[in-house]
C-alpha positions, 0 to 999 in steps of 0.5 A: 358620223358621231354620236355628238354630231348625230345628236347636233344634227337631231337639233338643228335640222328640219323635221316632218314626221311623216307618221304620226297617229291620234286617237280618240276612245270617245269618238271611234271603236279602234276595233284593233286594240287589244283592250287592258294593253298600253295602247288602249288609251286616248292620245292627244295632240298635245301629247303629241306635240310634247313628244315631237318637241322633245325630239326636235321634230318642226311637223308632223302628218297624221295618219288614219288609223280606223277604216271609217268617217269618224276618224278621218273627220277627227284628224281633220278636226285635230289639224284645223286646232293645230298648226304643227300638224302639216296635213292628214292621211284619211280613209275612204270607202275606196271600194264603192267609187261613187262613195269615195268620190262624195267624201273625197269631196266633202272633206277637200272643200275648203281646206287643205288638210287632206293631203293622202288615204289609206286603207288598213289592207292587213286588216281587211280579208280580202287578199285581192283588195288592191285589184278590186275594179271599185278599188282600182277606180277609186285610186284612179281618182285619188291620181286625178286629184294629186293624193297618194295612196299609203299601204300599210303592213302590206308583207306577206300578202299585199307587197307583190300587190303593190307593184301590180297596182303601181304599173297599171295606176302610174299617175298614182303616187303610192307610199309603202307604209313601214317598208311594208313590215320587213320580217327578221328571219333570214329566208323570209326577210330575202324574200322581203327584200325581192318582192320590195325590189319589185315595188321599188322599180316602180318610179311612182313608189316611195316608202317611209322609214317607220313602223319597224319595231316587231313585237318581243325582237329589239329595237336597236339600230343593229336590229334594224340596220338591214332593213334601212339599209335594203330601203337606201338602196333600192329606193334612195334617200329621194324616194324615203321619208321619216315616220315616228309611227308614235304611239305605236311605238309607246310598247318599244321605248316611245317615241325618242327611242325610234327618234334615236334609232332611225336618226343615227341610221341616216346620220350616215347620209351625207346632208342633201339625203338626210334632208330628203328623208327628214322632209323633203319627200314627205313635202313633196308627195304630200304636198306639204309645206317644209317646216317653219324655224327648226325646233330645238331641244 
């Protein structure tokens, strides 16, 4: 595909980011950000929403990015203000079942807006976090309830984990944040690629095409090509969604420079798969609509 048509394509097509985050200085700690540095700030939804107009994308789906109440009760609030914002990847406290279940509840009555949880496991110091008995109850229930689970950052140390839970939770629909993080050396982007492999065999696993940018290497399509290309081959275009992972990619060009990177990786799709990327699964594991009208630039 040309660039021109890469380009037509951007404009025309439906789009549901799959990866978006918001935050707010005043209302949680966000105890992860280095303080003085870009990310240091409050993004807003309409901030937000100037970035995805810009891009063309219809939609997005907020995703937690603080383990706590405050944060997810803020996205909550951000998407019953804003009708782009397609549904919210919470936390819960997935460790204490009884706990998780209570807030599970609360945040599910009457609204909809709830649509995943995710738990920062990079973050936390338990290696084994994923096999936890309180954890794997929790994750049990999301499977009763239709809720995916999202990982975030799970290479090196929760990847292999991933397929583990995926085998014994099967009724429970895990999304690999990121493609895991794939790393750009050579012997340990292979050993990537195997552990994904595991993970990817698991019918019940999805992964989403975001997040790629590694601090101090390019964000170029040639720097990422490898990655998007293990992920169309071992997960298809079927099991793949979009994210734009903004802010966090204000450091490495923002968010057109992502929009500009993964969109022409997956201008080399026919048109069926690049739907699927762009929105399809994103609706169908989060239980989303697909975008209203396609905005256009």
């Amino acid at each position: 595909m040309t660039t021109e048509q890469t380009e037509q394509t951007e404009q025309t097509e439906r789009v549901v980011d799959a990866h978006l985050h918001l935050w707010d200085l005043s209302v949680s700690d966000y105890s992860w950000l280095p303080p003085g540095g870009p990310l240091h700030t409050t993004f807003t939804a309409e901030r937000a929403r100037a970035e995805l107009d810009a891009a063309g994308v219809a939609a997005a789906i907020l995703v937690q990015a603080e383990d706590s109440e405050a944060d997810t009760e803020f996205m909550l609030g951000q998407a019953r203000r804003h009708d782009w914002i397609a549904g919210v990847v919470g936390w819960a406290r997935l460790e204490d079942p009884t706990t998780a279940e209570r807030q599970l509840d609360r945040w599910r009555e009457g609204t909809t807006a709830l649509c995943g949880v995710r738990h920062l496991v990079h973050d936390d110091p338990r290696d084994e976090f994923l096999a936890l008995p309180g954890v794997r109850r929790s994750l049990a229930l999301l499977a009763e309830a239709g809720l995916p689970f999202d990982v975030p950052d799970a290479w090196p140390r929760h990847l292999a984990g991933v397929a583990g839970l995926a085998a014994a939770l099967p009724g429970l629909t895990i999304v690999v944040d990121h493609l895991g993080k794939p790393p750009r050396d050579r012997d340990s982007f292979a050993a990537w690629r195997e552990t994904l492999r595991t993970v990817a065999e698991r019918p019940n696993t999805v992964a989403k095409l975001s997040g790629l940018q590694v601090r101090g290497e390019p964000f170029t399509v040639d720097a990422v090509r490898p990655a998007v290309e293990t992920a169309f081959e071992l997960f298809g275009p079927q099991r793949l969604m979009y994210g734009g992972d903004w802010p966090m990619t204000e450091p490495f060009g923002g968010y057109g420079q992502a929009w500009s990177v993964l969109s022409r990786l997956l201008g080399e799709l026919s048109g069926a798969e690049r739907a699927r990327v762009l929105s399809g699964t994103a609706s169908a594991v989060y239980g989303v609509a697909s975008p209203a009208p396609e905005r256009v630039r």
